[in-house]
C-alpha positions as CSV (number, residue, x, y, z in Angstrom):
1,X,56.9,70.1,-15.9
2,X,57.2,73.7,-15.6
3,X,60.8,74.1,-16.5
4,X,61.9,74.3,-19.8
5,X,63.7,71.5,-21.1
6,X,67.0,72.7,-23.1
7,X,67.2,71.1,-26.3
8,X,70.3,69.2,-25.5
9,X,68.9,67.2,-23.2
10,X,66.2,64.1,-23.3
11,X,63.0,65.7,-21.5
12,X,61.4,62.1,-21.0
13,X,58.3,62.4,-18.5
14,X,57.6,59.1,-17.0
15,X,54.3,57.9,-16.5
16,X,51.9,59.6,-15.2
17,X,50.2,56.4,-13.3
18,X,53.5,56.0,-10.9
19,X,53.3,55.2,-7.5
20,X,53.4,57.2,-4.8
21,X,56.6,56.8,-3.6
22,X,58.2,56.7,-6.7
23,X,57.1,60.1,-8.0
24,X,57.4,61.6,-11.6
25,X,60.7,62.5,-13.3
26,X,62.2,64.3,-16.1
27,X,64.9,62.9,-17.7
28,X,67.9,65.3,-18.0
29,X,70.6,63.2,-19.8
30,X,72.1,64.5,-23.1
31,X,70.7,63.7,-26.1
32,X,72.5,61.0,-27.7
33,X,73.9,61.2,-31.6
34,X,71.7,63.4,-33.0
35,X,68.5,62.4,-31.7
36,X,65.8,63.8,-29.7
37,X,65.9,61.9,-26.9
38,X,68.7,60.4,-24.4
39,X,70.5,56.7,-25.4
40,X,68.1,55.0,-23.2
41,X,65.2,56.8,-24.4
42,X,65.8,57.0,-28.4
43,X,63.5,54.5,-30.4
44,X,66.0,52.5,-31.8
45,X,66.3,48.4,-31.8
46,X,69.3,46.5,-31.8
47,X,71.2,48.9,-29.5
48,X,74.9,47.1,-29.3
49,X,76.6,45.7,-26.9
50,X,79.2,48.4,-27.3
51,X,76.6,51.3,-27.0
52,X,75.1,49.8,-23.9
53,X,78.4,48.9,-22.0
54,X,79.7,52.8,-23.0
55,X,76.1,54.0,-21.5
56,X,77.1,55.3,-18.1
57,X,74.7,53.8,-15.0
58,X,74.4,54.3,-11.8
59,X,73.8,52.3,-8.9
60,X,69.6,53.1,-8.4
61,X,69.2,55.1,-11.3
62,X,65.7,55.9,-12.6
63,X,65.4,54.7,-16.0
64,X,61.7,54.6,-16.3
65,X,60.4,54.0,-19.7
66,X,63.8,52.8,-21.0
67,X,63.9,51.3,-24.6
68,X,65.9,48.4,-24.7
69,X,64.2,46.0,-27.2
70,X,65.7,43.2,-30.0
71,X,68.9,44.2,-28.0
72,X,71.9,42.1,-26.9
73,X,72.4,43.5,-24.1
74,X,75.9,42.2,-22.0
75,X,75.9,41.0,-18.6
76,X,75.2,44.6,-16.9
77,X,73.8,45.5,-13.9
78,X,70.4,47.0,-13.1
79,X,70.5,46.2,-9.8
80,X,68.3,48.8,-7.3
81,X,67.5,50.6,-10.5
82,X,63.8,52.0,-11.2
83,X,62.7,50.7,-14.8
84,X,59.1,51.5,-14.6
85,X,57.3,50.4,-18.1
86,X,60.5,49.4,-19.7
87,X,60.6,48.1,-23.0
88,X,63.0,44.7,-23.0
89,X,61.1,43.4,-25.8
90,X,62.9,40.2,-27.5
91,X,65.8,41.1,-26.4
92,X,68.7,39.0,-24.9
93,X,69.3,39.4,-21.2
94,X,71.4,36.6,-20.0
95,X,73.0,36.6,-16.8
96,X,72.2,40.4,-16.9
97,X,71.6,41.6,-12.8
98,X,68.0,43.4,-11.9
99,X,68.3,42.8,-8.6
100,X,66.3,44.7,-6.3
101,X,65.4,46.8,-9.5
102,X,61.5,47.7,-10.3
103,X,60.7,46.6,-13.0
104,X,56.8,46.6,-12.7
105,X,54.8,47.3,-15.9
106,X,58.0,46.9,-18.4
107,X,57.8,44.3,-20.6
108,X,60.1,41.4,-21.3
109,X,58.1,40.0,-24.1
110,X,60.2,36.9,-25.9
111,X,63.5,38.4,-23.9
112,X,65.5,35.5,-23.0
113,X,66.7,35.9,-19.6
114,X,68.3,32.6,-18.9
115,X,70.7,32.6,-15.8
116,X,69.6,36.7,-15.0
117,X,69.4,38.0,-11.2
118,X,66.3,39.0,-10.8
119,X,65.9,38.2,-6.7
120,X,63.9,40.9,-4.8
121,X,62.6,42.6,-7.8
122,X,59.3,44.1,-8.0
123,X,58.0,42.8,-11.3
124,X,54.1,43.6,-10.4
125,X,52.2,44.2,-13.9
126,X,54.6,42.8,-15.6
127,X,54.7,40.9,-19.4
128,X,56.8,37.9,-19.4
129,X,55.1,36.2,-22.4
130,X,57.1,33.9,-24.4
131,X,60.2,34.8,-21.8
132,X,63.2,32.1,-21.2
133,X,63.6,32.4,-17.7
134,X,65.9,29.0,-17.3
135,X,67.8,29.1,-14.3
136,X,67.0,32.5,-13.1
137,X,66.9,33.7,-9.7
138,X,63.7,34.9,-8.5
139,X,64.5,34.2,-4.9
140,X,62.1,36.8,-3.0
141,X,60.7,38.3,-6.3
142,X,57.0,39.8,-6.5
143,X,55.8,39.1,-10.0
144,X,51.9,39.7,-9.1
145,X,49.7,40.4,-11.7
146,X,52.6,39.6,-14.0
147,X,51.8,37.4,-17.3
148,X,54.2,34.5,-17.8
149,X,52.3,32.6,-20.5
150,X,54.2,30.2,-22.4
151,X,57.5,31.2,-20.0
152,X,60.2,28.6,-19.8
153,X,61.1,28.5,-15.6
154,X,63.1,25.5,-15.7
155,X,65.8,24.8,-13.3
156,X,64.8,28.5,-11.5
157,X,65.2,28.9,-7.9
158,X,62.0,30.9,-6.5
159,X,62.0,30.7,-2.7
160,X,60.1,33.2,-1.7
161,X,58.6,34.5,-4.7
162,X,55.4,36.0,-4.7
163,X,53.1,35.7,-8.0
164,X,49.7,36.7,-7.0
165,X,47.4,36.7,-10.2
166,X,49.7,35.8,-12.5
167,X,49.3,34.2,-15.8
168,X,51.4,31.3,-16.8
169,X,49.3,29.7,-19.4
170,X,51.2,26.8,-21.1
171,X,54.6,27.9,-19.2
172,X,57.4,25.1,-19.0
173,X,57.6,24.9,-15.5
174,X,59.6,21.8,-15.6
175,X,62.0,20.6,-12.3
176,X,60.9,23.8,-10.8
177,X,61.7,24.1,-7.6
178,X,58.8,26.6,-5.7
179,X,58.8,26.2,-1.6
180,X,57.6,29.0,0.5
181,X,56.1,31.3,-2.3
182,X,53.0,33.3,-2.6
183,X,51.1,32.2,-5.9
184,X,47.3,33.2,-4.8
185,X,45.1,33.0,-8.3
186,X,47.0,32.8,-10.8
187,X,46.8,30.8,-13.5
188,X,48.8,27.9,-14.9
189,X,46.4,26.4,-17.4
190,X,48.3,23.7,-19.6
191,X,51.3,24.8,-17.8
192,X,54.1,22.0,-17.9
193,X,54.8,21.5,-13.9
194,X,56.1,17.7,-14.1
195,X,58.9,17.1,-11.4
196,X,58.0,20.6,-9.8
197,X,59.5,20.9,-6.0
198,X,56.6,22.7,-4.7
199,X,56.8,22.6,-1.0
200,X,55.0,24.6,1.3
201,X,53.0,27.2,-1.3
202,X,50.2,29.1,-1.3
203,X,48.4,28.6,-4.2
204,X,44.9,29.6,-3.0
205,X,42.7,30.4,-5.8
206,X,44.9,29.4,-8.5
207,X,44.0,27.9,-12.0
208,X,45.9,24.5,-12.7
209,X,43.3,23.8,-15.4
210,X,44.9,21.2,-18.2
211,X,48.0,21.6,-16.2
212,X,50.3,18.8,-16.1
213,X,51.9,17.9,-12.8
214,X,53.1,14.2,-13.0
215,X,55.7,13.2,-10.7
216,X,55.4,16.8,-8.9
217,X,56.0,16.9,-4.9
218,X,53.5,19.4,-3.7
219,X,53.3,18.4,0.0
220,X,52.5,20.7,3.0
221,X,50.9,22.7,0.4
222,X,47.8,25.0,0.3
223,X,45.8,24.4,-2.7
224,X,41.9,25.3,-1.6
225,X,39.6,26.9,-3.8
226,X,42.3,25.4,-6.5
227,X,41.1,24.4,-10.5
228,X,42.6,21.2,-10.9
229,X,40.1,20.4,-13.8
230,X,41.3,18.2,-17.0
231,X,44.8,18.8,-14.8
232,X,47.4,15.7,-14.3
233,X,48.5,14.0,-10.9
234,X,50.3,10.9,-12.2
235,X,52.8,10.0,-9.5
236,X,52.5,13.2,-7.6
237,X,53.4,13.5,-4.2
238,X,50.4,15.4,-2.2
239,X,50.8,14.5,1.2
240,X,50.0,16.9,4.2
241,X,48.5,19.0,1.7
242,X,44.8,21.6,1.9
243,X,42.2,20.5,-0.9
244,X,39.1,22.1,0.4
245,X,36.8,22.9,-2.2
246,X,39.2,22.7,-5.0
247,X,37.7,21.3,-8.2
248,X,39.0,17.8,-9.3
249,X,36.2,17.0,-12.4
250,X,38.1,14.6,-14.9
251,X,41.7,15.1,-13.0
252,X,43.8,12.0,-13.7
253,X,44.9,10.3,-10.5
254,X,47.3,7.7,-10.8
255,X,49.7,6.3,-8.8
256,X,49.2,9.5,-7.0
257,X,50.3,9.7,-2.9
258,X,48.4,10.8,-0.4
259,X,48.4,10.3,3.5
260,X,45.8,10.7,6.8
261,X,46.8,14.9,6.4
262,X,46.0,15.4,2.7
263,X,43.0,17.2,3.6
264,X,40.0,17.3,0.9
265,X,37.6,18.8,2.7
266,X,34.1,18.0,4.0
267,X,32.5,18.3,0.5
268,X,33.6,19.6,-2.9
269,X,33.6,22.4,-4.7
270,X,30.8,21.5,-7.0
271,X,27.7,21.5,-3.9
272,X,28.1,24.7,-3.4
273,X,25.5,27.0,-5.1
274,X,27.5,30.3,-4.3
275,X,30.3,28.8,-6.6
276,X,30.1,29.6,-10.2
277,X,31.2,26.7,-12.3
278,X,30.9,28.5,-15.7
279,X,30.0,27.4,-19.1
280,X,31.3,24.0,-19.1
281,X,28.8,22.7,-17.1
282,X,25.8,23.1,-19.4
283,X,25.5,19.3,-19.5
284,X,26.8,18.3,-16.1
285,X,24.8,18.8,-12.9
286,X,26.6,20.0,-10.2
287,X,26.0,16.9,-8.0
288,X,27.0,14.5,-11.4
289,X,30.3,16.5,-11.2
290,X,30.6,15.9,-7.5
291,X,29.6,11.9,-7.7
292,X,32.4,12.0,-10.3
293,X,35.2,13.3,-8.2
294,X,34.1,11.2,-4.8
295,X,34.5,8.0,-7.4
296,X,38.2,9.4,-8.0
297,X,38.9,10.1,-4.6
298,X,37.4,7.0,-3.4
299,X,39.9,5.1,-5.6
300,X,42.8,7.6,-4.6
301,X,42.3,6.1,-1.1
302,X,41.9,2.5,-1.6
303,X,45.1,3.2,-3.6
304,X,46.8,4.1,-0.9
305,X,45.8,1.3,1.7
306,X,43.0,3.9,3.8
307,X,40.0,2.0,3.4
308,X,38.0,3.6,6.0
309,X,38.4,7.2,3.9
310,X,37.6,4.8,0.6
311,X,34.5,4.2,2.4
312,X,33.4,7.1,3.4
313,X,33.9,8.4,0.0
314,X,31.7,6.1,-1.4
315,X,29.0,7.2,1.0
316,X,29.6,10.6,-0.3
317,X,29.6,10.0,-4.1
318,X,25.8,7.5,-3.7
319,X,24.7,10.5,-1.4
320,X,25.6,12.7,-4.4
321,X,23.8,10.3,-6.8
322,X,20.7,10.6,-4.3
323,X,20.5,14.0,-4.8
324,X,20.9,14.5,-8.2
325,X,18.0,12.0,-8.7
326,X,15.9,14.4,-6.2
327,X,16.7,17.5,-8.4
328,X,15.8,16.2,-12.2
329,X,13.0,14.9,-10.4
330,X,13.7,10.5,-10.7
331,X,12.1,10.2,-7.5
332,X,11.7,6.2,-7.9
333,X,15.8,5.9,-8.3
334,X,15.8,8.9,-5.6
335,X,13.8,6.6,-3.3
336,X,15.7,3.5,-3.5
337,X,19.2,5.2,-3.1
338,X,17.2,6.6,0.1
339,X,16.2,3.3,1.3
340,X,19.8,2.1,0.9
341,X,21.1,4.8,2.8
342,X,18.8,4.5,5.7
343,X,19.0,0.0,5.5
344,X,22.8,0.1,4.5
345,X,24.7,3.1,4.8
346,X,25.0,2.7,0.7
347,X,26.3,-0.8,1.7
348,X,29.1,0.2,4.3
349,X,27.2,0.2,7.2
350,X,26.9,-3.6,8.9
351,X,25.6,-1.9,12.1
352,X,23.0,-0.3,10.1
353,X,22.0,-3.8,9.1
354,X,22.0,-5.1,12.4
355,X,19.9,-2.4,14.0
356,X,17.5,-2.7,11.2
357,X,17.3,-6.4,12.1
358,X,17.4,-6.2,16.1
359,X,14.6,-3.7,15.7
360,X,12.5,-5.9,13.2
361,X,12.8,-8.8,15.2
362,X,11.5,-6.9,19.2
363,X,9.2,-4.4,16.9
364,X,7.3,-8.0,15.6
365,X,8.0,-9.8,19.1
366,X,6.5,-7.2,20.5
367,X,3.6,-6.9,18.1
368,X,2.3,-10.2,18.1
369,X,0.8,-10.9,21.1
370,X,-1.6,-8.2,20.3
371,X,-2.1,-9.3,16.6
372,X,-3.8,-12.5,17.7
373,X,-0.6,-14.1,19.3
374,X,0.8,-17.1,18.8
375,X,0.4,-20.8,19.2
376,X,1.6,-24.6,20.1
377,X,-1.4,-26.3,19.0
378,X,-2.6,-27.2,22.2
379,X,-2.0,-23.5,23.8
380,X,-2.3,-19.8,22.5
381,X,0.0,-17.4,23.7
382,X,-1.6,-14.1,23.2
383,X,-2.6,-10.9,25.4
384,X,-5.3,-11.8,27.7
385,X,-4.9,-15.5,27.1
386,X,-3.6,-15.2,30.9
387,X,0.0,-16.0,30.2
388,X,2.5,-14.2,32.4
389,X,3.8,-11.1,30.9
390,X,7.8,-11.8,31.0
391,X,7.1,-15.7,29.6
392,X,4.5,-14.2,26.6
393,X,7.2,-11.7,25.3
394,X,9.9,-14.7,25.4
395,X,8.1,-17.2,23.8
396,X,7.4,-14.2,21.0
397,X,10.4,-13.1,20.8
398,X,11.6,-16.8,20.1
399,X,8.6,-17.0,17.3
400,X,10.0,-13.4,16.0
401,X,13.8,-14.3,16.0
402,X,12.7,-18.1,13.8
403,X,10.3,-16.5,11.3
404,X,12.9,-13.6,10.8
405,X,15.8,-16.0,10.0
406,X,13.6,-18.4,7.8
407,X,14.4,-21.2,10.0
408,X,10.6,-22.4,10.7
409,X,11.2,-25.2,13.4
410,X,7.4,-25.3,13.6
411,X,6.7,-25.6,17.4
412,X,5.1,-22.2,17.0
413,X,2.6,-20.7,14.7
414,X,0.8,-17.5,14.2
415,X,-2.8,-17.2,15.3
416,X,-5.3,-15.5,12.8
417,X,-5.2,-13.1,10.2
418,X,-3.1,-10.5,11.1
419,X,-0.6,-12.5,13.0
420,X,0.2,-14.4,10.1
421,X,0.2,-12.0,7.6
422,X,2.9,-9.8,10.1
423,X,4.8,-13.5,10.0
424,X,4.9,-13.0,6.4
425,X,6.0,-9.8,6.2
426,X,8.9,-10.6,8.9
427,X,10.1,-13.3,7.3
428,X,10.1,-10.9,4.1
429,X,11.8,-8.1,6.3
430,X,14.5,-11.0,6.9
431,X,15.6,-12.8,4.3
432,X,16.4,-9.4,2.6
433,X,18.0,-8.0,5.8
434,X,20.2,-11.4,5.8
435,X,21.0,-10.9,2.1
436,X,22.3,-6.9,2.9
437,X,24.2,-8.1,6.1
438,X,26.1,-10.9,3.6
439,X,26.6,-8.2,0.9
440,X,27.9,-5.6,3.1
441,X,30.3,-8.0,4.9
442,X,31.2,-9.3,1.8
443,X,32.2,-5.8,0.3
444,X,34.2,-5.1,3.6
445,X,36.2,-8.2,3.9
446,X,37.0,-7.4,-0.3
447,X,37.9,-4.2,0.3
């Protein structure tokens, strides 16, 4: 600044990176017991309880760069104050007051601030590592970009909060209760979130990697594009809640609730080329990944008394099989899963089965009147033989429909080579088209 400071008074410059609308200042308080800077300003730890509660502050004073650290500091009040790149460091803030303070860029690093108001702060940029935050109120806070690793947020109330790109690696989230708030990716990797109210998020983005959620209630909740890898759903309560394209590879599902809204999307995550899956994935193809998570999703379902989604699942994990084969090149195991898609529907499909075998049986009735037709013993039935048209195709469509199911009454039999070698071939065509229609009702009427 231009003016000179008198040597009586602090001359701290905040930061030069401020906002905007905040603007730069110069502090002008007195110096405080011999030192060169202001009480709020002098590099001291351990500042007392008595110093702090003498330490005149107003309502929405600027107190940027403050150094309060390894400081008991008494239930005061910061509220509306500006505490840009404070230093709180390890210090105990208990049922102290911040709100509506900023607070962005300071540090609270191993401050305990069990029981503090901090609703409506801005906290953006802020270091919360290894910070008790038990039973705080962050009701409409905006702790974006902040990092929370290791935090303790039990029994906090955080309606409305906003946490975009956060980090709260390994944070004790424990009986949280997080309904309407703004959490797009951040990261709670091994984060403890069992018994977590977390109604109506949205958590787009986010990292829940390792994360333990059991017995969480997460319904009517937006997790897409969500890392749920190595994470834990025992007992959790997802109902009405957006999965698309989140990543689910070795998630524990157990007991886990789900309804006709849980949404997971038309495929996963892993299909998609554009999506990078990182390092871990050296020794997993992307459609191995996927077949793993439509195995889990298939059992979620069945779990849960929707057979029809179990099902389609199960189309989708064999279809994801299919093309893995197809990309390391196993076109033999490629082919057959492609033959049981096209015969079966990967065994789900009975109406695949019985148009396979309607079409066998008019595609060889059809055929064998021209193949040398067929025969009584005293008469042959065969194109040319004179026979009316409509009374030929019935009597081989009678033939077709008997040689198909392997019943061979024996009034009819095939005339000449070819004939009897497409007899052969139906009958083939049939006994394994019976054998699929018995196995896929039989996995319907189990399931």
């Amino acid at each position: 600044m231009s003016e000179r400071v008198p040597e009586d008074r602090c001359g701290y410059v905040s930061a030069e990176d401020l906002p905007e609308d905040l603007g730069g200042v110069c502090c002008w308080r007195s110096i405080w017991k011999n030192n060169n800077k202001c009480f709020w300003h002098t590099e001291k730890e351990s500042k007392s309880c008595t110093e702090l509660q003498n330490a005149q502050l107003n309502k929405g004073e600027r107190l940027d760069g403050a150094i309060l650290k390894k400081s008991a500091i008494p239930p005061i009040s910061f509220a509306d104050a500006i505490l840009w790149d404070a230093d709180f460091k390890s210090s105990t803030l208990s049922n102290v007051n911040f709100s509506n303070a900023n607070i962005c860029n300071s540090s609270f690093l191993g401050a305990d601030l069990r029981e503090a108001d901090l609703s409506n702060t801005s906290a953006v940029n802020a270091d919360f590592w290894h910070c008790s935050l038990r039973g705080a109120d962050l009701i409409g806070a905006d702790m974006s970009n902040s990092r929370l690793a290791n935090v303790d947020l039990r029994d906090t109330d955080t309606i409305g909060l906003t946490i975009e790109k956060a980090n709260l690696n390994e944070a004790n989230l424990k009986g949280l209760m997080l309904s309407n708030a703004l959490m797009t990716k951040s990261t709670f990797a091994g984060a403890n979130l069992s018994d977590t109210q977390m109604s109506q998020l949205y958590l787009k983005g986010a990292d829940f990697e390792g994360a333990t959620l059991k017995n969480a209630k997460a319904s009517n909740t937006n997790f897409s594009q969500v890392n749920f890898e190595d994470a834990s759903l025992v007992q959790a309560d997802i109902r009405d809640s957006n999965f698309k394209n989140t990543r689910f590879y070795q998630t524990l599902f157990s007991d886990t609730r789900i309804n006709s809204n849980t949404d997971f999307g038309d495929t996963t995550a892993y299909e998609d080329p554009d999506i990078d899956l990182g390092e871990n994935y050296e020794d997993t193809s992307r459609f191995e990944a996927a077949a793993w998570v439509y195995r889990r999703l298939q059992d979620l379902h069945e779990e849960n008394a929707m057979s029809e989604q179990a099902r389609e699942y199960h189309v989708r994990k064999e279809e994801a099989h299919r093309s893995n084969y197809w990309s390391k090149g196993q076109y033999f195991q490629w082919f057959v899963y492609t033959l049981n898609r096209y015969l079966t529907r990967h065994g789900e499909s009975l109406k695949h089965v019985v148009t396979w075998s309607v079409g066998t049986i008019l595609t060889c009735a059809l055929a064998y009147p021209f193949a040398g037709g067929i025969s009584t013993g005293n008469e042959v039935f065969r194109v040319g033989s004179g026979a009316a048209l409509g009374g030929l195709f019935l009597r081989s469509l009678y033939f077709s429909t008997v040689t198909f199911t392997t019943l061979g009454y024996g009034d009819y039999h095939p005339v000449g080579p070819a004939a009897k070698a497409l007899a052969g071939a139906e009958s083939l065509a049939g006994a394994l088209l019976v054998a699929l229609f018995v196995f896929v009702l039989g996995r319907r009427v189990a399931r």
